[in-house]
Structure formats: C-alpha cells, structure tokens
FILODO-997282 format. One record per residue: z, y, x of N, C-alpha, C, CB in turn; residue in one letter. Coordinates in steps of 0.1 Angstrom, whole numbers. Each point is the difference from the previous one (the first is absolute). Glycine has a CB too. Example, Ala and Ser with C-alpha at 12.3 -4.5 7.8 and 13.67 -1.06 7.14 Angstrom:
// residues 2
(atom (78,-57,132),(0,12,-9),(0,12,9),(12,-12,-19),'A')
(atom (-19,23,15),(0,11,9),(8,11,-8),(-22,-6,12),'S')
// end
This chain:
// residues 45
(atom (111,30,209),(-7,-4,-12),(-13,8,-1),(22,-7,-12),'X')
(atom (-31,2,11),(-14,4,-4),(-5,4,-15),(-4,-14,19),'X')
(atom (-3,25,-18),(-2,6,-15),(-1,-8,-11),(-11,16,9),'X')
(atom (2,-28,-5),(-8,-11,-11),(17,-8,-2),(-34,-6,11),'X')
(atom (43,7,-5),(14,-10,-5),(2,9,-4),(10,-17,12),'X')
(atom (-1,29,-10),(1,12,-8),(-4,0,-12),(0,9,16),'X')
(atom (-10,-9,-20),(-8,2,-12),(-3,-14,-10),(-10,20,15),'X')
(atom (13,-29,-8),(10,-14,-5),(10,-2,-6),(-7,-6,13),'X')
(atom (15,12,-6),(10,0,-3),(7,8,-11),(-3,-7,20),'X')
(atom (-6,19,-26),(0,8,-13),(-2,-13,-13),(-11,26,13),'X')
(atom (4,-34,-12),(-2,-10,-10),(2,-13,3),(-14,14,-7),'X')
(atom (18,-20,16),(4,-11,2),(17,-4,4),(-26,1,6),'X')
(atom (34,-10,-12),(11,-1,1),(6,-9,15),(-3,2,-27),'X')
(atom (6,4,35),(-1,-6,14),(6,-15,0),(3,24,11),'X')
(atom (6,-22,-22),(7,-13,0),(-2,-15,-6),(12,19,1),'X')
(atom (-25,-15,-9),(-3,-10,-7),(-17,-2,3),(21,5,-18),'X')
(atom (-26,12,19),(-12,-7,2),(-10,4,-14),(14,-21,16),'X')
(atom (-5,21,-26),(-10,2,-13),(-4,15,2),(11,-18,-18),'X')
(atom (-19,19,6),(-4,18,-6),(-7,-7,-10),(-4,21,22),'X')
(atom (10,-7,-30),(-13,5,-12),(-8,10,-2),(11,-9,-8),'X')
(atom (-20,6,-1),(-13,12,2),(-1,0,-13),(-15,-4,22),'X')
(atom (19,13,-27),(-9,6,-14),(-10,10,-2),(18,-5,-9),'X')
(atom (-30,4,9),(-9,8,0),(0,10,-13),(-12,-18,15),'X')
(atom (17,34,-16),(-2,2,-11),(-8,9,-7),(15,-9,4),'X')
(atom (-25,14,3),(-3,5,0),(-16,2,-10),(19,-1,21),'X')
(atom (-23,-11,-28),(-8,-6,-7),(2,5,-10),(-2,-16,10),'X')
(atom (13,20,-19),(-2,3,-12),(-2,14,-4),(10,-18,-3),'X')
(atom (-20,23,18),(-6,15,-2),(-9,-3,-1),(10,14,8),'X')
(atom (-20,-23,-7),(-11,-6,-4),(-2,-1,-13),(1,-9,17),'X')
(atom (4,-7,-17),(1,-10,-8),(7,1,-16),(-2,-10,24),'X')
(atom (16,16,-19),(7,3,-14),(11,-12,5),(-22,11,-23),'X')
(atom (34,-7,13),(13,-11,2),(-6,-15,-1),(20,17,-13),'X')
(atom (-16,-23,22),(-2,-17,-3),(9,-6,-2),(-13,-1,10),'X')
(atom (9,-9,-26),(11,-5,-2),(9,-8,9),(-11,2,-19),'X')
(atom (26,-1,18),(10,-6,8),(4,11,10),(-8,-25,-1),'X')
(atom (-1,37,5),(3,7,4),(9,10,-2),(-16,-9,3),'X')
(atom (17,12,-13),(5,13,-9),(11,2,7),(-7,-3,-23),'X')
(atom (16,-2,20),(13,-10,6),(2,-5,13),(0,-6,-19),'X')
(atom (2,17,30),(-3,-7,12),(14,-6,2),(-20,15,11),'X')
(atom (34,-11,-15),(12,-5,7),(-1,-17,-11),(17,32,9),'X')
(atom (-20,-31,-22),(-1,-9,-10),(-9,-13,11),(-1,22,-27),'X')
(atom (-13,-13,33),(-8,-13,2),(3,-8,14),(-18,13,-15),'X')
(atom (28,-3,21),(7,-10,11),(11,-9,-3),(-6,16,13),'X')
(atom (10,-13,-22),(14,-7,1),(-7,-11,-8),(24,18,1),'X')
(atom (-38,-20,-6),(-3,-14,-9),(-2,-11,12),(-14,12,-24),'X')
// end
C-alpha cells in the first residue's frame, strides 16, 4: 500500500466509499456560525 492510500484510508470508509469533512476551523476567524454551535445536534439533522 502506498502512502496516498494510507492516508485515504484515515478518512475514507473502504467499504462504502463515503467520508466526511468538517472544516472547523473558521470560527477562529469568523465567530460561531449559526447551526454550528451544535456540531453532534447539526449532524444528526
């Protein structure tokens, strides 16, 4: 296995294929965004 699958394979589900990405790093900018607050809340909507 080669690094770039390796390092796929930290965020990608081999079996399905999906991933998610939540970027969160924005509300050291920006400030909380709404829907955000609540990250376990705004996934399960």
């Amino acid at each position: 296995m080669r690094g770039k699958e390796i390092r796929l394979e930290r965020i990608m589900d081999r079996n399905t294929g999906k991933t998610i990405i939540v970027p969160l790093d924005h509300g050291v900018t920006l400030g909380p965004v709404p829907g955000l607050i609540d990250v376990g809340r705004t996934i399960d909507l």
